[in-house]
N, C-alpha and C positions, 0 to 999 in steps of 0.2 A: 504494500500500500504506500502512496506517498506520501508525504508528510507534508503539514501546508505550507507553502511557497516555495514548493522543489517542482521545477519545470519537469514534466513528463520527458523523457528519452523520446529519440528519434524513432527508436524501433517501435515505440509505443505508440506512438503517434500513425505511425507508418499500418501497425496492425488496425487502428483503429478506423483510419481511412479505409483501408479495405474492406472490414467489417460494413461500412455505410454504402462504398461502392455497391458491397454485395447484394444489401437489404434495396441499394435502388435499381441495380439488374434484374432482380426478382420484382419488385414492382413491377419493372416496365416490362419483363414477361409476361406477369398474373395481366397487363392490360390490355397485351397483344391476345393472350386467348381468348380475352373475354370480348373483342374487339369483333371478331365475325358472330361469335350472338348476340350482340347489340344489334351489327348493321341489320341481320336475317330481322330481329321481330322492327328494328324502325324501319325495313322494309313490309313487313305485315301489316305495319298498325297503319302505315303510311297511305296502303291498300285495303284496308278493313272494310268488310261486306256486310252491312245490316239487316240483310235480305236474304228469303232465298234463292240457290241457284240449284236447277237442274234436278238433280235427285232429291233433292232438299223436300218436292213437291209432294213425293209420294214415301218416302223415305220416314220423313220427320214431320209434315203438315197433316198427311191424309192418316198417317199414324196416330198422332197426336190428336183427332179429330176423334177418329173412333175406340180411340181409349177414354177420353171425357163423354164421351154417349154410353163406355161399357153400365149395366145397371148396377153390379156388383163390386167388389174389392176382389173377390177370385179370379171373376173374367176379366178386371183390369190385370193382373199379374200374370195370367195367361197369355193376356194380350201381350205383355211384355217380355215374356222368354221365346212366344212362339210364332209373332207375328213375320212372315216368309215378302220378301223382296228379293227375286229373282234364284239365286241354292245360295241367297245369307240368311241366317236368322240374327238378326243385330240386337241379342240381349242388353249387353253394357249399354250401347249409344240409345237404346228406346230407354232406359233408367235413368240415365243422364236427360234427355227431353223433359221426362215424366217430372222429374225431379226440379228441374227449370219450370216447368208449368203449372207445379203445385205450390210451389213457391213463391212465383210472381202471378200466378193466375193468367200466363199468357207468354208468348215461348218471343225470346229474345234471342236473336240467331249470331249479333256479334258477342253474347257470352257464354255460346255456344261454340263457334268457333276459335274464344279466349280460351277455353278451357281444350279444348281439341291442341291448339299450340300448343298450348302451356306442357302437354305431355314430352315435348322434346327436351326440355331440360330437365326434364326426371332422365330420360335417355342417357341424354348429355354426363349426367352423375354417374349413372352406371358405367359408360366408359369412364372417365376418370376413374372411377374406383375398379375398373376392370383391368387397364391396361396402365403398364410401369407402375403397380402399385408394390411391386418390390423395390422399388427406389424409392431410398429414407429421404437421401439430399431435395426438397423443395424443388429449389433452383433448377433441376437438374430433371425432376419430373414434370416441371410448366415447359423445358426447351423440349422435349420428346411428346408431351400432348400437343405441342403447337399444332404440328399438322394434323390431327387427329381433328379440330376443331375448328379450322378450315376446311376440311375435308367434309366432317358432319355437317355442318352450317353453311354450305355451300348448298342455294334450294333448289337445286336440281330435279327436286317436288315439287316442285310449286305449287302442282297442279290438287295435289291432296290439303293446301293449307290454304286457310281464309274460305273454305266451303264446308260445313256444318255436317254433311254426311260423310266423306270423305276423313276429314279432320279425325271423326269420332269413334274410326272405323280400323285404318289404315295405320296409325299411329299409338294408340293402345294397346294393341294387339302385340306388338313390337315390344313395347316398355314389357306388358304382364309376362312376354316372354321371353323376356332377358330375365327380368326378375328372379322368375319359377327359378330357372337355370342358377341362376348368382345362389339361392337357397339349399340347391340341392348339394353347394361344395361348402359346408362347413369350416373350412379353413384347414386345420391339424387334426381333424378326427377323420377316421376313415368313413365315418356318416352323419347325415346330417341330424341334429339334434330333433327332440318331439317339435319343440314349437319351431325350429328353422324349416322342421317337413310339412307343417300343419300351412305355416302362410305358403311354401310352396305348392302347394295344392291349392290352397285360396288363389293364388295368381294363375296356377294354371287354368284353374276351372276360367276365371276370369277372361284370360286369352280367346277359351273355345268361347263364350258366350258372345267376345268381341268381333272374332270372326275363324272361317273355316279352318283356316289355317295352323289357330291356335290349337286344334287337337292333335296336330304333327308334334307338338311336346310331348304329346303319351310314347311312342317310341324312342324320341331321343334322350327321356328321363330313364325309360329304361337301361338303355347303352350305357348311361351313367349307374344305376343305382343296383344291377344284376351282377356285374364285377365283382360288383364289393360283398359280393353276399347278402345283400339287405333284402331278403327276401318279403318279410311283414310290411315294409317301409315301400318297395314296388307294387304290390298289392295294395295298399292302403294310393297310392300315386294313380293308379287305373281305377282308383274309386273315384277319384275327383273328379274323374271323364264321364260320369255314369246321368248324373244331373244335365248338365250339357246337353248329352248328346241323346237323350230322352226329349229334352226342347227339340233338338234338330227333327228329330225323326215325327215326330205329333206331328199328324196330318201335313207331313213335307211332301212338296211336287215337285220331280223334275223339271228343271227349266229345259230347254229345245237350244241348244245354240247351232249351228250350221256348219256342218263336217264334209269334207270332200276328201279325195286322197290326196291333195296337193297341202290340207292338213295335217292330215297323218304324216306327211312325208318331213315336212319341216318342223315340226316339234321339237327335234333336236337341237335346232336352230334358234328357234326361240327360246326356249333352255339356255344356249349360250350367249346369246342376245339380251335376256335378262339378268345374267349375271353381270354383266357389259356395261348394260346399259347407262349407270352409275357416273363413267367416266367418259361415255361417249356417247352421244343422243341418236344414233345413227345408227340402223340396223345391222347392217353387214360391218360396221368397224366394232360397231356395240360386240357382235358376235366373236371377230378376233380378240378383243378386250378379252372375254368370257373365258375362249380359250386359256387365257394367258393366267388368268385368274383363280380356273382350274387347277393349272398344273401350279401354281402355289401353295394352293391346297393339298393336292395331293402329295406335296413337298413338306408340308405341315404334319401331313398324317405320318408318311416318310420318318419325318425325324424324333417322331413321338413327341410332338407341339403340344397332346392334350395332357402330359405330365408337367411341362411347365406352367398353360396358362388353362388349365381345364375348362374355364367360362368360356373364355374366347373361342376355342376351339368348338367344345358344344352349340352355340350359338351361330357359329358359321353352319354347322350342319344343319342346325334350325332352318336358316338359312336358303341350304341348298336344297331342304325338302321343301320348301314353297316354293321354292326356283323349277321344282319338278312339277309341282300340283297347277302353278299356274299355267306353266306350259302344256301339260295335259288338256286341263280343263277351257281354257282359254285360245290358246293357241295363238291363232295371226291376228286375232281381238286385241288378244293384251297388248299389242305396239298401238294400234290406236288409242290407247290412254297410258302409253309408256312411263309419262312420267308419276307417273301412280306410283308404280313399283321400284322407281331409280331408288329409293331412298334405301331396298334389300344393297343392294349393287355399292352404294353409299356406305353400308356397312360393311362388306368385306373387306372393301380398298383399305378401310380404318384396319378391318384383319389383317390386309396381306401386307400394309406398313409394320406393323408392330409384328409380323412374325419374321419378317426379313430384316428386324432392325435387332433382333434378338440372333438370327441365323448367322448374318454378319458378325455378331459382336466374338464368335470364338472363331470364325475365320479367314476371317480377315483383316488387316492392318488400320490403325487407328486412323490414319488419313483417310480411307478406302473409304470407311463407316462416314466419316464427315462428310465426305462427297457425296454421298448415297444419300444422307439425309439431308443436306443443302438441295440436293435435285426433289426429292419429294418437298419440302419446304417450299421451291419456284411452285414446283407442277401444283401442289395441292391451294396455293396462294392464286395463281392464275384462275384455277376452275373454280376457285369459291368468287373472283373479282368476275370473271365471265358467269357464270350460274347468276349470281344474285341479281347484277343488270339485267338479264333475259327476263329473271322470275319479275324483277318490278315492271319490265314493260307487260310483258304478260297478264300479270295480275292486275296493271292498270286498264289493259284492253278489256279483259273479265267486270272487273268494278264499273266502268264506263257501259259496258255493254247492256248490263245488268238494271242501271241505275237506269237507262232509257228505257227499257222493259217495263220499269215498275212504270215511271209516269202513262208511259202511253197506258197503263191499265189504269192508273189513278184515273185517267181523262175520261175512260170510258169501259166500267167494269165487266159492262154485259157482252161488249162486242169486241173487248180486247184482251189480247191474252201476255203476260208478261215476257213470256220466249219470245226472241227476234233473232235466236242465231240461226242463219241458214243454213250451217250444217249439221244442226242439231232436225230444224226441218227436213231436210231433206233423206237426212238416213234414217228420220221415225216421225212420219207422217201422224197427226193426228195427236201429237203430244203436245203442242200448244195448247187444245183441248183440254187435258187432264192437269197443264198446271193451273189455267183459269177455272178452271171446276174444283180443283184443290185450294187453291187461294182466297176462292170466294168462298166456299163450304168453311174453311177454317175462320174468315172474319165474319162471318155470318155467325158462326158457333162460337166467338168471343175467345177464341182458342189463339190467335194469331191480330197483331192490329199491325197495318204498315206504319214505321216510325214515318217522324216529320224527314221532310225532304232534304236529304245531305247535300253537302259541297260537291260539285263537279269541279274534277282534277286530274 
């Protein structure tokens, strides 16, 4: 200690600058990450939709409508696990409506759409807490998430955010299913504790109720929890599927999509196309993308990646089994609303950064690693500064598009219908019809009122 009026040493001084250098390096990192989820939601808020759009009609209006007519408490809750929109049954996002509507007595669609974002930065958490959470140093875990959070916030979705059905759909189903996965690896025990298995089943169930997809966790928890022997704990895991998918099946109809052999034949292609799609909006590059992305994974598997970062790994195969179902089920559709699903594609890159930054790290040379990660830093920095600019003109064409809809319905309820996109017209005749029949049935039933008239911008 010093004594008073003995000037500090040089050395001490010198330490303690560094010390401060250090504490504002790590600022100005912690500001850079947080810097692309700032721009992404003042690009959202900037574009906010108080209205609905599109599926929103029938989805969440005409839903909304005939659950406030149910006569009972049972057939409203019925209505709510079972009610079918095309092979979804959208449990979580009809709860979420219901729950807005009982609450304010009448469905507010930008706090519907707030709360639909709002799920990406739970996401957001879970990588952080997923990835380099072996690295004690701060400093040193904000320069390695950097791209991670460019990469993620990079809206290469656009098309799923600031729209009410989408939002509620597409994006939860995602978090519940990181979640489940994050529960099932207890840390140091070789299984996961009662209460770590109990909410992981709470999220899984949650996933399937959110969408189809989330029932591909029943196998991939398996893979995880049959290993280990937990045999009571897997059984107890394929119960939480049993609720679910008792909703699904209650009085469920095939939907009719349209199959030809020229379907069949490119499956695989969209398969690799959606893997792709992430880093490159274009079909046939989307698809080499895919390839490449592939064989990182299967480079992962290779080198026994699911002993170092077992979430990660699981979660990619999460993953890659919607990557399969969509392709199946969807096929040459799913590029028509491509960027729905860029946001899977969005999550691998995040994977195959962080497994090649770990691959590298035993062999390869410390320069080597710098370079590697300075070129994913340009690349990932570039696609989130190109991604975000698209997603705001986009979303402002959307909002604009939208906003003219409502007036021309405002002007004249009975003989005008809020749809004005002609492409929307033209590949499904007679749906202009069903949102002005929805519109009006829901402000007729005090179910829906259109707010006052927003800023055009």
């Amino acid at each position: 200690m010093l004594s008073p009026g003995t000037e500090p040493s040089s050395a001490t001084r010198h330490d303690s600058e560094n010390v401060t250098a250090g504490r504002v390096n790590t600022l100005l990192l912690l500001v850079a990450v947080l810097l692309p989820c700032i721009a992404a939601f003042a690009i959202l808020y900037r574009q906010s939709l108080p209205f609905p759009y599109q599926d929103d009609y029938v989805v969440i209006l005409e839903f909304a409508t005939n659950y406030d007519q149910s006569p009972t408490w049972q057939s409203k809750l019925m209505h709510i696990a079972t009610d079918q929109v095309n092979e979804y049954k959208l449990g979580f996002e009809h709860a979420v409506v219901v729950t807005d509507l009982e609450l304010a007595h009448h469905l507010d669609f930008g706090i519907l759409t707030g709360i639909g974002n709002a799920f990406l930065l739970a996401i957001a958490y879970l990588l952080w807490r997923t990835y380099q959470e072996g690295e004690k140093n701060l400093h040193q875990r904000l320069l390695l998430f950097l791209p991670i959070s460019l990469i993620f916030f990079s809206l290469t979705y656009w098309e799923n955010l600031n729209w009410a059905t989408t939002d509620l759909q597409n994006i939860p189903v995602i978090l519940f299913s990181f979640l489940a996965i994050c529960l099932l690896f207890p840390g140091k025990t070789l299984v996961p504790t009662h209460m770590r298995m109990l909410l992981a089943c709470l999220s899984a169930a949650l996933a399937a109720f959110t969408s189809a997809n989330g029932f591909l966790l029943g196998p991939v928890g398996l893979l995880i929890l049959l290993p280990r022997r937990a045999w009571v704990k897997a059984l107890v895991w394929c119960a939480s599927f049993v609720v679910p998918l008792a909703a699904y099946l209650y009085h469920f109809s095939v939907p009719v999509h349209p199959v030809n052999s020229t379907f069949y034949f490119t499956r695989p292609l969209f398969f690799l196309a959606f893997l792709g799609c992430g880093a490159i909006p274009l079909r046939w590059p989307a698809a080499l993308a895919g390839i490449v992305i592939l064989a990182i994974l299967w480079l992962a598997v290779r080198t026994r990646f699911d002993r170092i970062n077992p979430i990660a790994f699981y979660f990619a195969i999460w993953i890659l089994a919607t990557a399969m179902l969509v392709a199946w089920v969807r096929g040459a559709s799913s590029f028509l609303i491509g960027s729905r699903y860029s946001i899977y594609s969005i999550l691998l890159l995040v994977f195959c950064y962080s497994f090649l930054m770990h691959y590298l790290s035993g062999r390869s040379s410390p320069s080597n690693r710098r370079r590697f990660y300075l070129a994913c830093l340009v690349f990932a920095a570039a696609m989130c500064f190109a991604a975000d600019v698209h997603a705001y003109r986009k979303l402002g064409e959307r909002r604009r598009m939208v906003l003219a809809g409502i007036e021309l319905y405002r002007a004249d309820p009975e003989a005008n219908s809020p749809l004005i996109d002609p492409l929307i017209l033209k590949a499904y005749p007679g749906e202009d019809s069903v949102e002005q029949r929805a519109l009006t049935k829901a402000i007729h039933e005090r179910v829906y009122k259109l707010p006052p008239k927003p800023e055009l911008r």
